[in-house]
N, C-alpha and C positions, 0 to 999 in steps of 0.2 A: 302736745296738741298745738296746732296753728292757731292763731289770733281771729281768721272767721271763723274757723271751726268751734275755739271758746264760747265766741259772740252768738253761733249761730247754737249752741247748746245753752245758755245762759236764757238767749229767747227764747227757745223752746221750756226751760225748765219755767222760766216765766208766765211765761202763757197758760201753763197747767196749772199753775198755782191760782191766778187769777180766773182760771173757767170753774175750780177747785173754793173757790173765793174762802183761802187762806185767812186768818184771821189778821195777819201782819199785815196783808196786804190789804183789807179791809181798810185798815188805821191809817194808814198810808194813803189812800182814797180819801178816808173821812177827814183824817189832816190837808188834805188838798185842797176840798171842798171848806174846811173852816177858813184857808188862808182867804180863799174867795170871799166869803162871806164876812169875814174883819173886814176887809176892805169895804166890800158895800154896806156896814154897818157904821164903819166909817164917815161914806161918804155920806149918807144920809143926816147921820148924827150934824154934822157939820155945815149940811145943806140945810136941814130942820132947826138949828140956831141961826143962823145966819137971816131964814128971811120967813119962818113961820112961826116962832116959837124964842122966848127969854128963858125958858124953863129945861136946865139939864136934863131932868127925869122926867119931860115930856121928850124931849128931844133922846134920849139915850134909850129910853122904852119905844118912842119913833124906830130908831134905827133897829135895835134889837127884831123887832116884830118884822120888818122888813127882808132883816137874812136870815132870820129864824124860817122863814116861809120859802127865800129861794135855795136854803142848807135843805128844807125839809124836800122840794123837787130834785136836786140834786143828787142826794143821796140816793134817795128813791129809783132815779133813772141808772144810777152807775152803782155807789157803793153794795147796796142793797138790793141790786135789779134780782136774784133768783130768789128773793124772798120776798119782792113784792110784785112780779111779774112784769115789772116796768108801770105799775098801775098807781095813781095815786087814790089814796083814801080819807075820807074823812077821821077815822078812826084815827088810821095811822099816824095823819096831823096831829090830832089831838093828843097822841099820845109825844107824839116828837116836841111838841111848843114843852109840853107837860115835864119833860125829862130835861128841856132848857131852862125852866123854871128853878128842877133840881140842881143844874150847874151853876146858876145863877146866886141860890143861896149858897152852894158849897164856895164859889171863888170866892164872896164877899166875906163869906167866915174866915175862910184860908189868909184870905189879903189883912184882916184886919187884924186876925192873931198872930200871924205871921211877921208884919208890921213893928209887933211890939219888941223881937227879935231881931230883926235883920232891916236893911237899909228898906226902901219904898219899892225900888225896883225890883231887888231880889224877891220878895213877896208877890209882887202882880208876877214876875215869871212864874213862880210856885204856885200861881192863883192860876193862870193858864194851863200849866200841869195836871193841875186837882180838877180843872173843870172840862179837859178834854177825856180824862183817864173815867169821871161820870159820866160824862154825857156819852163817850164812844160807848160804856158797858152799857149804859140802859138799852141806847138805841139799838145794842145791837143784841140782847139776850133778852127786853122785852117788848122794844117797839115790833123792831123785825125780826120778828123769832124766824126759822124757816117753816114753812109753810107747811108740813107735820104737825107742828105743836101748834098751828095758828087754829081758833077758830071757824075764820070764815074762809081759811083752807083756797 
């Protein structure tokens, strides 16, 4: 097979997969969407000590709360769009902050017992592992069930 022909079957199996919303490719979304969201959790964190806040954990629950909210549109518009109709919801927020909650204490477990084995950074990596591998399963077997199993259907 020729080199467009590959590419041009490769798209197309792609494309089915993503109208299909494959479960890899879910993750792959939702990982894309987190890399966004570090960032502006980031920048917040660091804009929020710098000139409103002396207090880490004002300033880290700052930032958190800020990409928790634009992970929770995001998702909703792309990763999860046939399960949420492209529509946002209050519930569905609720349930989304709710499930970063749950990552939130899983990393800090991860990191801190983890910690007592391995170097600082191997641990926050493992901490980011344990807490994408939570939060992708919640959000997506119970925030965004598909729309079958949902209630408000």
């Amino acid at each position: 097979m020729n080199l467009p022909g590959l590419l041009g079957t490769l798209q197309t199996r792609l494309l089915d997969a993503w109208h299909q919303r494959a479960v890899s490719l879910k993750a792959l979304s939702f990982a894309t969407v987190g890399v966004i969201n570090t960032a502006v959790d980031a920048t917040v964190f660091f804009l929020l000590l710098a000139y409103a806040t002396s207090s880490l954990v004002a300033a880290n629950v700052g930032g958190w709360l800020v990409a928790v909210s634009g992970s929770y549109v995001m998702n909703s518009l792309t990763t999860f769009s046939a399960e949420t109709g492209r529509k946002l919801r209050l519930k569905d927020y609720a349930g989304f902050v709710g499930s970063g909650l749950v990552a939130v204490i899983a990393t800090t477990t991860t990191l801190v017992i983890a910690a007592q084995f391995m170097p600082v950074w191997a641990a926050k990596g493992l901490a980011i592992l344990v807490s994408f591998t939570v939060n992708f399963s919640i959000t997506h077997f119970v925030v965004f069930r598909p729309k079958a199993q949902r209630a408000d259907g």
